[in-house]
C-alpha positions as CSV (number, residue, x, y, z in Angstrom):
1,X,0.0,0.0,0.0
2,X,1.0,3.2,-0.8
3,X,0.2,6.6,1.2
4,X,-0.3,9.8,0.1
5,X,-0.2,13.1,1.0
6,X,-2.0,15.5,-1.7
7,X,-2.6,19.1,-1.7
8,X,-3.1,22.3,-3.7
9,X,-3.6,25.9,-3.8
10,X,-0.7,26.7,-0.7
11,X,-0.7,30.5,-1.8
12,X,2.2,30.9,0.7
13,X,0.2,30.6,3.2
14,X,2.9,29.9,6.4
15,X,0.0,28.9,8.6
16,X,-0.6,25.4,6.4
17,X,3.0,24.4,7.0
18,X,2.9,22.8,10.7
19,X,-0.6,20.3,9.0
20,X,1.0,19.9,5.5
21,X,4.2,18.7,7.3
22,X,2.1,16.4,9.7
23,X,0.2,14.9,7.3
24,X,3.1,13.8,5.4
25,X,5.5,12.4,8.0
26,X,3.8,8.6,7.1
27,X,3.7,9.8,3.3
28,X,5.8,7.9,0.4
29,X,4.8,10.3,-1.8
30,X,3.7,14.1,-1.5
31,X,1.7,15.4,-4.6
32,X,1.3,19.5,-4.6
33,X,-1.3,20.7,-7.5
34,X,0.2,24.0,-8.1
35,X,-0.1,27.8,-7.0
36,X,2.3,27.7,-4.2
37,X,2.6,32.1,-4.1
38,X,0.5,34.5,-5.0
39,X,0.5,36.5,-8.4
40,X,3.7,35.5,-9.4
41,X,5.3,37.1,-6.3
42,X,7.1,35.3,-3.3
43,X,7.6,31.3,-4.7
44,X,11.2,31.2,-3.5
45,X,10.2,31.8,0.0
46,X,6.8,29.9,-0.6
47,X,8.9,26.9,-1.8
48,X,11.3,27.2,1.3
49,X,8.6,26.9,3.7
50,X,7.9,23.5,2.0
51,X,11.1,22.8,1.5
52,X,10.9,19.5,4.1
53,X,8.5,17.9,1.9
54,X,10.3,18.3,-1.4
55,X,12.6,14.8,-1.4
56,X,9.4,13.1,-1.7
57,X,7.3,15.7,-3.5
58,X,6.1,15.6,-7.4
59,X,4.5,19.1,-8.3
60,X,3.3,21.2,-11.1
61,X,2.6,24.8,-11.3
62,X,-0.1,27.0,-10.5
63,X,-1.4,29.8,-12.7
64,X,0.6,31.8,-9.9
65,X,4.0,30.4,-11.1
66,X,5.7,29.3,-14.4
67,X,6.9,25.6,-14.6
68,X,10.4,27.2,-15.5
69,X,9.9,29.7,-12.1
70,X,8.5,26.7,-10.3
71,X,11.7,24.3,-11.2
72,X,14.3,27.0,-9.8
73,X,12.3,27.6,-6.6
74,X,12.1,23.9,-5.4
75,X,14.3,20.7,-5.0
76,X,10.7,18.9,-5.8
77,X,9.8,17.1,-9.1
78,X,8.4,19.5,-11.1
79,X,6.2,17.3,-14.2
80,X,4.8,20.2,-16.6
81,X,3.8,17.9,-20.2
82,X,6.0,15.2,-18.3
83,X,5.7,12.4,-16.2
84,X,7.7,9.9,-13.9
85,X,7.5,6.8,-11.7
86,X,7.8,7.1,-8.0
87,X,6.7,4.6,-5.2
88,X,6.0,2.3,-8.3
89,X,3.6,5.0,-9.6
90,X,3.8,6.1,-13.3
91,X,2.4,10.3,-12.7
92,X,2.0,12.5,-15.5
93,X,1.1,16.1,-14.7
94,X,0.6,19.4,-16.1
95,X,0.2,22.6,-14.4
96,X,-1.2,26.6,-15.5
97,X,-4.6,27.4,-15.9
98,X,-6.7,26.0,-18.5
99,X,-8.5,27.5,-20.1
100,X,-7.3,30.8,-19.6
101,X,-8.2,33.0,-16.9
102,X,-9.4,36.7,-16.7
103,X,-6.8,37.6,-13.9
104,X,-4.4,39.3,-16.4
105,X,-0.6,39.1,-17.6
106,X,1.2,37.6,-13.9
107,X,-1.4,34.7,-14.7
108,X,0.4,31.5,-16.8
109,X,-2.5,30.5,-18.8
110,X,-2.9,27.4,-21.4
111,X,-5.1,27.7,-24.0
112,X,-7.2,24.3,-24.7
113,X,-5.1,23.6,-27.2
114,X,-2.0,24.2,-25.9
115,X,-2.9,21.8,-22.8
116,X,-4.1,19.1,-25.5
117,X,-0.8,19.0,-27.2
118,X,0.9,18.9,-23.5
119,X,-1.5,16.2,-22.6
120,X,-0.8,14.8,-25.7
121,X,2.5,12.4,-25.0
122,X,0.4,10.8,-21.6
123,X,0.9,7.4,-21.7
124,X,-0.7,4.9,-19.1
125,X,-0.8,6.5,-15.3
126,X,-1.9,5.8,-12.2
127,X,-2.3,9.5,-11.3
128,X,-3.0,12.7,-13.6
129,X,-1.7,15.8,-11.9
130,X,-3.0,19.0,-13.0
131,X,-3.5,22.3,-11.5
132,X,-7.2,22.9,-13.8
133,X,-9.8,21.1,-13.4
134,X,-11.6,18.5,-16.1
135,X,-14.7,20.0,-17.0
136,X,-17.8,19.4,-15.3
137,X,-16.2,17.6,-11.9
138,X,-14.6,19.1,-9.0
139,X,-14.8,23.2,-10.9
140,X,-17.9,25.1,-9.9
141,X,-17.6,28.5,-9.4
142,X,-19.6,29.9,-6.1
143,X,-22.3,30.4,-9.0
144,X,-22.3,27.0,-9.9
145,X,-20.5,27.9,-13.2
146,X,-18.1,25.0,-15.0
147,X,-14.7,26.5,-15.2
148,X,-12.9,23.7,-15.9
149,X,-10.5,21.8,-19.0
150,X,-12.2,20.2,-21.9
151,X,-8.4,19.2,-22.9
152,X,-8.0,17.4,-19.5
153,X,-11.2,15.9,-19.4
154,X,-10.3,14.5,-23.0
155,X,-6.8,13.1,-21.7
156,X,-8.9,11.5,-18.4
157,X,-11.2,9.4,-20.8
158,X,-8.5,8.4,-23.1
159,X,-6.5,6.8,-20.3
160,X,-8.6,6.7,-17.4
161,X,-6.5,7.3,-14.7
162,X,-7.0,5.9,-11.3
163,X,-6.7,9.5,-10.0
164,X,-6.7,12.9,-11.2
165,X,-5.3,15.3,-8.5
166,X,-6.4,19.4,-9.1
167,X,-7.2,22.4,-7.5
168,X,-7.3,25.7,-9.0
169,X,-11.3,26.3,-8.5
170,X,-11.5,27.5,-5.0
171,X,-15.0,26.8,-4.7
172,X,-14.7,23.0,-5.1
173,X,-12.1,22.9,-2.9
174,X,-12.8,18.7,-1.3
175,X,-15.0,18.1,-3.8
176,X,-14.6,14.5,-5.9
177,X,-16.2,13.0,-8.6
178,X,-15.7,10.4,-11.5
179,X,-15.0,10.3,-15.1
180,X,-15.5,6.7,-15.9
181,X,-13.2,4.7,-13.2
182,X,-11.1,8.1,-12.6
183,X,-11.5,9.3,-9.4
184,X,-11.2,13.2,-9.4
185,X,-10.2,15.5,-6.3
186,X,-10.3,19.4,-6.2
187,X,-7.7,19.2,-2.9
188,X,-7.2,22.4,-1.6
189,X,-4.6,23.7,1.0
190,X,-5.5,21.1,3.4
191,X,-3.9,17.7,3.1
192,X,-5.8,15.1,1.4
193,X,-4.3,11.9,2.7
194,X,-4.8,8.6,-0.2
195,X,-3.3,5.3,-0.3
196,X,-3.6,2.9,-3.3
């Protein structure tokens, strides 16, 4: 059995650290879903808060970070169009915001067509890690509207992972549901704790 220890949407928030670090003493493997600062602004010192987690961390970006920012701010697996095997676990994960946002230029933003082609070299996973939503699971807006990835949900039913791991959508924060046999999670800043 493998644990887990899954979260999103840390936003530098230094008052997650003492849980996050709890929750993942019994971990093998610590999955963070992106957006780890705020606008762009503060990752290195976000990222050295977190810093005890990263030997056994895989993470993508946020819309609040670049990949490339993301990479130079942590000693964490960074997958962005990638993937790798850890704990015997093949993870593929992509990070930004898909589709694109309205929140302006700091915002790192894939267009649904840019994610597809990202998405595009996914072979078979246990667990899809992406910062977006799929459409119509886990991303309601606090007015019930579907923000979520059409690219992402494509990818899910191609390969039905047994997990895809997301946040973004602060709305749906803890909420799951399926696509096919995938089991989606919107996590949110608080750990989500899985073992498969």
């Amino acid at each position: 059995m493998t644990r887990i220890m899954a979260f999103s949407d840390f936003h530098a928030r230094a008052g997650l650290v003492p849980a996050l670090l709890s929750a993942a003493k019994d971990a093998d493997l610590v999955i963070g879903a992106g957006d780890f600062c705020n606008m762009r602004q503060g990752l290195t010192e976000a990222m050295a808060l977190l810093d005890p987690l990263a030997e056994k961390a895989v993470v993508v970006c946020g819309n609040a970070e670049s990949a490339v920012e993301l990479t130079a701010a942590t000693r964490a697996t960074v997958l962005h169009g990638t993937g790798t095997r850890r704990v015997g676990l093949a993870l593929f994960g992509m990070g930004c915001a898909v589709p694109p946002t309205p929140f302006g230029d700091w915002s790192c933003d894939l267009t649904e067509a840019e994610a597809a082609a990202l998405l595009a070299p996914m072979g078979s996973v246990d667990i899809l890690i992406t910062h977006a939503p799929p459409k119509g699971v886990a991303d309601a807006s606090s007015s019930g509207r579907s923000l979520g990835s059409t690219a992402i949900l494509a990818a899910i039913e191609r390969l039905q992972p047994r997990f895809c791991l997301c946040g973004h959508i602060h709305d749906s924060w803890g909420r799951r549901g399926h696509v096919g046999a995938t089991e989606v999670i919107n996590l949110g800043p608080e750990p989500v704790l899985l073992e498969l």
